[in-house]
N, C-alpha and C positions, 0 to 999 in steps of 0.2 A: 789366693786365687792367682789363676795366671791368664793377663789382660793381654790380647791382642788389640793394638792402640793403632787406630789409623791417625796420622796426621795430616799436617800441610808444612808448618814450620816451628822451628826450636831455636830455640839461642845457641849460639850468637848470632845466628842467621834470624834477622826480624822484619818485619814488612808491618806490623800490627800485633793487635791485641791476642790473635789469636794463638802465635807463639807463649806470649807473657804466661795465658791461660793454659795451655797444654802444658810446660814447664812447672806450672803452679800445681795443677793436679798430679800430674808424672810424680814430682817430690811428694807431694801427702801420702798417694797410693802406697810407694815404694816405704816410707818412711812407717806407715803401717802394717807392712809385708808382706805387702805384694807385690807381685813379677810383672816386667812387662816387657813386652817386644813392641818397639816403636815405631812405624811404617815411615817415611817420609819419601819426598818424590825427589829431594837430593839431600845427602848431606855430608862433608868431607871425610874422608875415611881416618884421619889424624884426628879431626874434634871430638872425632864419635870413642875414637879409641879410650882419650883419656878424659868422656862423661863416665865412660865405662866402669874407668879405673875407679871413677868419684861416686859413682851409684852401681855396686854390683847386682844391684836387683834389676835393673834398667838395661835390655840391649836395642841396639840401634840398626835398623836397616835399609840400607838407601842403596842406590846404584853404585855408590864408591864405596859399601859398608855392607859383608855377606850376612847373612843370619849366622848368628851363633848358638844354636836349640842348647848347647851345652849348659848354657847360663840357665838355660829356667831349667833343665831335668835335674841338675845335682844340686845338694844345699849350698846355701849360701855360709860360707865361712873363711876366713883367714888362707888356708891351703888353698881351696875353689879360685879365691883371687888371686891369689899368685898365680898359677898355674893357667890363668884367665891372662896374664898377664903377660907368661910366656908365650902364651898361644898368638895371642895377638902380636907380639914382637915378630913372631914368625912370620904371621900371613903379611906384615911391613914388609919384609925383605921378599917374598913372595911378591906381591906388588910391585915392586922396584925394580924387577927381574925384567929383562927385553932391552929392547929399541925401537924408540919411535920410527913410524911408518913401516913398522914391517909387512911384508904382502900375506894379504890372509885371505884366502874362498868364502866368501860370506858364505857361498850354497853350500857349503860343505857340514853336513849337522854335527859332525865329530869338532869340528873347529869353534864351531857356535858355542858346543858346550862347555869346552877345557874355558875357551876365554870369559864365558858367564858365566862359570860354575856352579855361581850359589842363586841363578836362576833356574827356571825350565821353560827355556826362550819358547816353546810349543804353546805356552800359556797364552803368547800374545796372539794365539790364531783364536783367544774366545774375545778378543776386545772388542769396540766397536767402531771397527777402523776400517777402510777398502783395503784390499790386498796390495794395493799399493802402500798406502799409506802404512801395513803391519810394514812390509820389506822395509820402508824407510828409517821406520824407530827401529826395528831390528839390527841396521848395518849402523844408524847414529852409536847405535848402546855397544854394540863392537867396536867401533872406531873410537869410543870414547873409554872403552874399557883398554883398548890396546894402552893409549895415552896415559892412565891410571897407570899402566903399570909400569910403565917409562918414566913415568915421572921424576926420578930421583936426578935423571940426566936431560930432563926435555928443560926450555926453558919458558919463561913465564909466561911469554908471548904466543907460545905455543897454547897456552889453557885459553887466552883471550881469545884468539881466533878462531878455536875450535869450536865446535857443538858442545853443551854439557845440557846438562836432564836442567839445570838452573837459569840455563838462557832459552831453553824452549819456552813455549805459548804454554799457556795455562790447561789448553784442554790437552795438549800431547802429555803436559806433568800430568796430568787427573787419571790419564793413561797407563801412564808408569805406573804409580801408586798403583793401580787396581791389580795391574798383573804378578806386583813385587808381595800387593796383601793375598792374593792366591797361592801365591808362590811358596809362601809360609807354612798354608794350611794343609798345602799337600803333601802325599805322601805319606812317611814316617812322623810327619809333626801333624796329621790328622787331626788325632786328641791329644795332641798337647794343653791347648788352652781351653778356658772355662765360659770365656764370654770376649765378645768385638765390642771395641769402644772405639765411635766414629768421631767426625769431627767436621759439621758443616757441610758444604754441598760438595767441596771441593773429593770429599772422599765417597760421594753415592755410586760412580760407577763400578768402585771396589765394592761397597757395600750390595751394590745388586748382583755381581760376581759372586758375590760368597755365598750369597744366599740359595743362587743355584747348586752350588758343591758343596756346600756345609750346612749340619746341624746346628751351630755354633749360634747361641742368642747371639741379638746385634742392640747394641743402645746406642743412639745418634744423639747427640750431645750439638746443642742449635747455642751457637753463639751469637748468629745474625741469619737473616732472611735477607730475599733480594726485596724483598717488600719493607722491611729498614732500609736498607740502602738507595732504592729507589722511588718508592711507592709502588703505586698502581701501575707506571709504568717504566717499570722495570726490563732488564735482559727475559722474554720469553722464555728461552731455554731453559734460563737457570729457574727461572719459576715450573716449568712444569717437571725437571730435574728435580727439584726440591720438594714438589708435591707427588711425585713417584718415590721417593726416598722416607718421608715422613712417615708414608700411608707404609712403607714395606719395613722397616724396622720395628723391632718387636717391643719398644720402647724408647720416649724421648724425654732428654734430661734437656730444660730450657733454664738459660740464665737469670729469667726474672718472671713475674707474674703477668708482669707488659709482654712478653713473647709468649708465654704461654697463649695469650690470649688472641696474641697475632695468628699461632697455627692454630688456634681452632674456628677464628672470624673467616680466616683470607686463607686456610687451606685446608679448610674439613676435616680437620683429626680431632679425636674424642678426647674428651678434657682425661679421661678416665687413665688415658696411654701415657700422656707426660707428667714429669716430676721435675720440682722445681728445684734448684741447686744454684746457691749466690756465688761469685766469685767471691776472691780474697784478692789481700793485695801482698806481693812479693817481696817490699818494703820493711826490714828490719827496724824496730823501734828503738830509733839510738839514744832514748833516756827510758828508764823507768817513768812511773808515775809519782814517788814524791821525789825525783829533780825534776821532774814538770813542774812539780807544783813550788818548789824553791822557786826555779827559774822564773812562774807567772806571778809570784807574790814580791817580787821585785823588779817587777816594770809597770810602767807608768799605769796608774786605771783613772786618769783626768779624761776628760771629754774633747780636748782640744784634736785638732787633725795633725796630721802627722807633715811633719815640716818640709822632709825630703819627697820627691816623686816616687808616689808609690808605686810598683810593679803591679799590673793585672795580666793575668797570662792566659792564654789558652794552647791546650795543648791535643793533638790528633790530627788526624786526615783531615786535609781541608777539602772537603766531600760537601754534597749538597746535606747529608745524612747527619753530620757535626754542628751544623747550624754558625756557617763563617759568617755570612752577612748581617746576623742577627748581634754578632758581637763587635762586629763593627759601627751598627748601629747603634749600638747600648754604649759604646766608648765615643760617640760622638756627644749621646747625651750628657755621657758623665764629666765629658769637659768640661761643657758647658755650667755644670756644676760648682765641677773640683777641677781648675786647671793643673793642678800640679800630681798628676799621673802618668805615665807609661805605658806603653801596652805591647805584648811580647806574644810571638805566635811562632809555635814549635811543631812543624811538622808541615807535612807538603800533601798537594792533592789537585786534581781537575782546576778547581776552582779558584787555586792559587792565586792568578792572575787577575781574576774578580777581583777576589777580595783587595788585593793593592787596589785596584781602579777604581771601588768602592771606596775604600779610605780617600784617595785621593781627591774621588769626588766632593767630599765631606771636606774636607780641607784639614784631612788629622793625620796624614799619611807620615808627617816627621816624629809624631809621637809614638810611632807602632815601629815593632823592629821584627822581623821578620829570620827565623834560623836557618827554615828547612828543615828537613829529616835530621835525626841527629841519633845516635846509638843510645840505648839503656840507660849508660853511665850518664853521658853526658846530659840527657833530659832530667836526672836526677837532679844535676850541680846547677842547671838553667831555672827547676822548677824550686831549687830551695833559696833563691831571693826572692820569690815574690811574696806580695802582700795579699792577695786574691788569685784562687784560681776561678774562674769560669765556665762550665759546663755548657754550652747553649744550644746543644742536640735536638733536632728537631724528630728523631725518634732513634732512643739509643735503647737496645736491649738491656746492656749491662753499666758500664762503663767505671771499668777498673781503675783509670787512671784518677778519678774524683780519690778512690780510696787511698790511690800512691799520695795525693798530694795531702788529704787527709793525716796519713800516715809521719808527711812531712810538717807537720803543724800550721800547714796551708790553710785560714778560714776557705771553704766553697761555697760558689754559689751554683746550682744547678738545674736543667727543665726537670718540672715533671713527667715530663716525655721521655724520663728514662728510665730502667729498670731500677739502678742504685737509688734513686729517689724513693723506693718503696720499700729500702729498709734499711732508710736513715735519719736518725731522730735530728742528730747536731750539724744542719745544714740548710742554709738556704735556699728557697725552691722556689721558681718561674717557671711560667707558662713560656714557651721558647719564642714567642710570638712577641710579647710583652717587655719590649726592650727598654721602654721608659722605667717598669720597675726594678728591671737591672740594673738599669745606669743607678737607679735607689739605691739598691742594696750595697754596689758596688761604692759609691760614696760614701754609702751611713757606714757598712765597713771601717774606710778611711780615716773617716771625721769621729768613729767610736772606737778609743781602743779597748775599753771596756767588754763592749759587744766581741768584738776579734777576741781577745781573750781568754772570754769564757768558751765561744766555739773552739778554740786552738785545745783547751782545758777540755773539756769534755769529747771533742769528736776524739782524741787524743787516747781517754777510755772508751770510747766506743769503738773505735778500728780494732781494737783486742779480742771481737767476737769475731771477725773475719780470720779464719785459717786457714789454710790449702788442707789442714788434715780435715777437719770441719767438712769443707766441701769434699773430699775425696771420702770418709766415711757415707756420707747421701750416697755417694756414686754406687760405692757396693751395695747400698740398698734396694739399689736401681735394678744391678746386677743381678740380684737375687727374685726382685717381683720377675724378671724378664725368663729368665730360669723357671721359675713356676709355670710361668705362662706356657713356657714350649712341653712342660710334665703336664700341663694341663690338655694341651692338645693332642 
């Protein structure tokens, strides 16, 4: 099949999970043979070049990155990629061509088009922008594209102070994207593709675009709601945004049985329209299973606690949505327990600043160490000395990172207020609320390396059921009811 993919974000560019999991599927997709063209609202025209080169099923379209319809008409084969190869060197040196600031007629539509070429800047008079507001992404995306192609001689300073589609406001990207996912369909690449796979709220305005110009099924793939992330009182917008989106796709892939249940409580869709689909975790298993079990049949299984300060970590947005206070609560108890623990907190959010004042208030603030945001890698090399990870989400759809850490022979502990807790056998589970029995769990842990072991032992063969191909096989099955649906109509 050939997938027209809206996204939001892709690696290396990461903000969230929601990268991790587009990348996750993108690879299964492709790795089962199918094509995809992958929408984004920016993404560097050199990174995208050589994902290209690394997945020739795979093309990439963003404001610094044309469409390349070549890639999904012809087969995919050794010659195709050279020649893919070529082409792309070419349109490099094509980009490089000019000088910054040169004087350009925005009103001139012959000028519009040479410099957007692999737009059809007229798209942006279906957005839902005032005519002011179209002029002004119109001459940002000129002015930005001039600079794109200067680039080889402009200097660095120059990209920092300019405009790009990555430093606008979230609704002018949501913008982009919709006119970039039109932009595809038009034309000569009409019937190109087989089916639209969305991606969260941030792609509905493309999504209701298309729907007006295209026959093309649409499957909206719900990673999170604003009602995870906020509750009841959430951003309006994005909730009635999300309940115009839900109700107008012709099918929705939810991450867990917990979301399922979200859009059919808190925003009237028929259970009958969604399909459930787990994530996987991206996480290579760096031993087989019998040097696992070499490796667990020679360490210690006494009862005693573990001598040095154990690592307890939590890792995510520190959001009301992650449940920060509840694990700072739970590591107050568990001093009180077990003094000889740590506790480690990877990732940044709103709340940030709580949560320090919080610890402080408790008087644990020197046992917690605080990262910040930190890249892929680095959250790897942070999350593989601890002893405990902790989950304490106060309503997580999915939450992939239990399985990264899983993955890393991390015992977890996690709420059942999240999706992965509903289809995980070898893991501890809390009520998010219930921070006296974390601080439990979190010690008996410690004080058991028995217990730790056999969960290290077993979640270790259970993370082996999690595959990106796994989940990306559901998808097409997705693909296909949605397909019926529209033969049915």
């Amino acid at each position: 099949m050939k997938i027209l993919m809206i996204g939001w974000e892709f690696p290396p560019l990461i903000s969230g999970g929601l990268a991790t999991a587009t990348e996750g599927l993108v690879s299964g997709l492709t790795k089962i043979g199918h094509q995809i063209a992958l929408v984004l609202p920016h993404f560097p025209h050199e990174t995208a070049e050589k994902i290209e080169e690394l997945n020739p099923h795979l093309t990439i379209v963003s404001p610094e990155h044309p469409f390349q319809p070549q890639r999904l008409t012809r087969p995919i084969d050794n010659t195709f990629v050279s020649e893919s190869l070529q082409k792309s060197h070419a349109l490099s040196a094509v980009l490089s061509a000019g000088r910054a600031g040169a004087s350009v007629d925005i009103s001139d539509p012959n000028t519009i088009s040479k410099l957007l070429s692999h737009y059809d800047t007229a798209n942006i008079e279906s957005l839902s922008l005032s005519t002011e507001e179209k002029q002004t992404l119109r001459s940002r995306l000129i002015e930005y594209q001039i600079l794109v192609r200067s680039r080889a001689g402009a200097l660095h300073s120059e990209f920092q102070e300019s405009w790009t589609p990555m430093r606008s406001d979230v609704s002018e990207q949501t913008e982009i994207l919709s006119f970039l996912a039109n932009d595809v369909v038009r034309g000569p690449h009409a019937n190109l593709f087989d089916v639209v796979h969305a991606h969260d709220w941030m792609s509905l305005k493309a999504l209701a675009q298309l729907k007006k110009t295209s026959t093309l099924p649409v499957v909206l793939h719900v990673h999170s709601t604003e009602f995870d992330r906020a509750g009841q009182h959430g951003n309006q917008k994005i909730q009635s945004l999300e309940r115009m989106g839900f109700h107008l796709a012709d099918r929705l892939v939810a991450v867990s049985n917990l979301t399922r249940r979200v859009l059919m409580d808190h925003y009237g869709v028929s259970g009958e329209k969604i399909d459930v689909v787990y994530n996987a975790s991206n996480l290579a298993h760096g031993k087989n299973n019998n040097e696992l079990e070499s490796s667990f049949t020679h360490q210690t299984t006494s009862n005693e606690e573990k001598p040095h300060e154990a690592l307890i970590s939590f890792v995510g947005r520190v959001t009301y949505q992650k449940g920060p206070a509840y694990f700072v609560q739970a590591a107050h108890r568990a001093l009180q327990l077990q003094p000889n623990l740590r506790f480690q907190v990877i990732g940044t959010g709103d709340l940030l600043p709580s949560m320090r004042q919080l610890a402080w208030e408790l008087g644990v603030l020197e046992k917690f160490t605080f990262h910040g945001f930190q890249s892929a890698k680095k959250v790897e090399t942070l999350l593989a000395d601890s002893d405990v990870f902790v989950m304490p989400s106060v309503s997580e759809p999915f939450g992939i990172v239990a399985l990264e850490a899983m993955a890393q022979r991390i015992p977890i502990i996690i709420s059942k207020q999240s999706g992965v807790a509903e289809c995980l056998m070898h893991a501890l589970k809390v009520d998010f609320w219930d921070t006296e029995l974390m601080a439990d769990r979190i010690v008996g842990l410690v004080r058991r390396p028995k217990l730790r072991h056999e969960l290290q032992r077993h979640g270790a063969r259970e993370i082996d059921r999690f595959t990106w191909e796994t989940s990306a096989r559901r998808c097409v099955d997705v693909y296909q009811k949605s397909s019926h649906r529209l033969h049915r109509a």
